[in-house]
C-alpha positions, 0 to 999 in steps of 0.5 A: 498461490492459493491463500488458505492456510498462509500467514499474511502481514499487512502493514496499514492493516487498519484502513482503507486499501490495507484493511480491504486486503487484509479482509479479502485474505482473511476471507480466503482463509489466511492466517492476518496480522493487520499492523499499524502504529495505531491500532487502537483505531482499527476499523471493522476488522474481521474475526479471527485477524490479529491486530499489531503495533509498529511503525515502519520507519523503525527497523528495529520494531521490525525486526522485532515483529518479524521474528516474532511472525516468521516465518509468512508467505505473504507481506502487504504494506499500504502504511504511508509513512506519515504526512505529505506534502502538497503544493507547487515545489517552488512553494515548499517546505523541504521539510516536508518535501522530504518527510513524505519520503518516509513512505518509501523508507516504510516501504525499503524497510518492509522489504529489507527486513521482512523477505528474510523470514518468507517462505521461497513462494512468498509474495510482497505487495506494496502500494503507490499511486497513479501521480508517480507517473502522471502527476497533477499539480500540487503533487510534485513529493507525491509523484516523486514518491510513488516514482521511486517506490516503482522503481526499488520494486522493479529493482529489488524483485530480481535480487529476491527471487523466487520470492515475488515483489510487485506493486499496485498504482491506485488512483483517486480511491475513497478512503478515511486519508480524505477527512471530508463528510457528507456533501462536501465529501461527495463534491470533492470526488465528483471535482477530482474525477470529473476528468476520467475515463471512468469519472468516480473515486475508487474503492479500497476494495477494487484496489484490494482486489488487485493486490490478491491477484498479484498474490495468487498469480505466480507469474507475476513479479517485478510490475505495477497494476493500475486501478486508477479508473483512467487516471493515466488517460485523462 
């Protein structure tokens, strides 16, 4: 697929890893809509791409926008859901064991709605993250999450075919979702990598490139790409 010229919808648009694809394809010359529930806090979003509100947990809203965009050939979601919970599961909150679930309804949503209104080409990226398959203490929901995201992927892409539908697996990746600053934000990636093959947080823009490619490349569907600097190795 080549992106100029295409419509591209990216939910969590806004931030981080969603914001440096929806860059990366508005540098390439595709038509961007960048979604959030808040996108009065955007970041640097580039000229020329169009900002939307919606929550992904609400399918009527989606339904919504996606008339309202259809029909576009490609649909990116990094949006998390909401909060999710950390620590040992012995310890937890169910509630929050399963509120962090609403990243993978976002995500069923996204997809359920939206293939619909897609060109036969188009291409559905989703994000979810190296714990779902090598998962440290403390991310049990996490893992849990990110395992079931991969699995509806590999699932659902068969059934919408030629549509495509694939998933990125980043790991620790320097982003706002990390509140710390300065010095304290520094110590926290150099403790939290210090193990890996390549021992530094990633940036959205090296996991943004992996999503364009899983855009651009038409022989890919059903798959989960790592950029995960070693996460799974160490």
């Amino acid at each position: 697929m080549d992106v100029s010229g295409k419509t591209a919808l990216v939910f969590g648009g806004t931030s981080g890893i969603g914001l440096a694809a929806a860059k990366r394809l508005a540098a390439g010359g595709a038509k961007v809509v960048a979604i959030s529930r808040n996108p009065d806090r955007a970041g640097e979003v580039p000229a020329g791409v169009t900002l939307a509100q919606c929550d992904v947990r609400d399918p009527e809203a989606l339904r919504a926008l996606f008339a309202e965009y259809a029909p576009f050939d490609i649909l990116i979601s990094a949006a998390t859901g909401g909060d999710r919970a950390i620590g040992p599961f012995l310890k937890m909150d169910m509630d929050g064991f399963k509120s962090s679930f609403d990243k993978l309804w976002g995500y069923a949503n996204v997809v359920r709605f939206g293939a619909e209104h897609m060109s036969e080409t188009g291409s559905i990226v989703l994000v979810s993250g190296a714990p779902a398959r090598k998962t440290k203490p403390g991310q049990v929901a996490i893992g849990s999450v990110g395992g079931a995201v991969e699995a509806l992927v590999r699932a659902v892409a068969p059934e919408i075919a030629p549509r495509r539908l694939n998933v990125v697996s980043p790991g620790q990746i320097d982003t706002p979702m990390v509140a710390l600053s300065g010095e304290e934000r520094v110590a926290h990636y150099k403790k939290t990598t210090a193990g890996h093959v390549i021992p530094r947080a990633g940036t959205a823009d090296e996991v943004a490139h992996a999503i364009l490619f899983m855009v651009e490349n038409d022989f890919v569907t059903g798959t989960t790409i790592d950029v995960d600097g070693g996460w799974l190795l160490s």
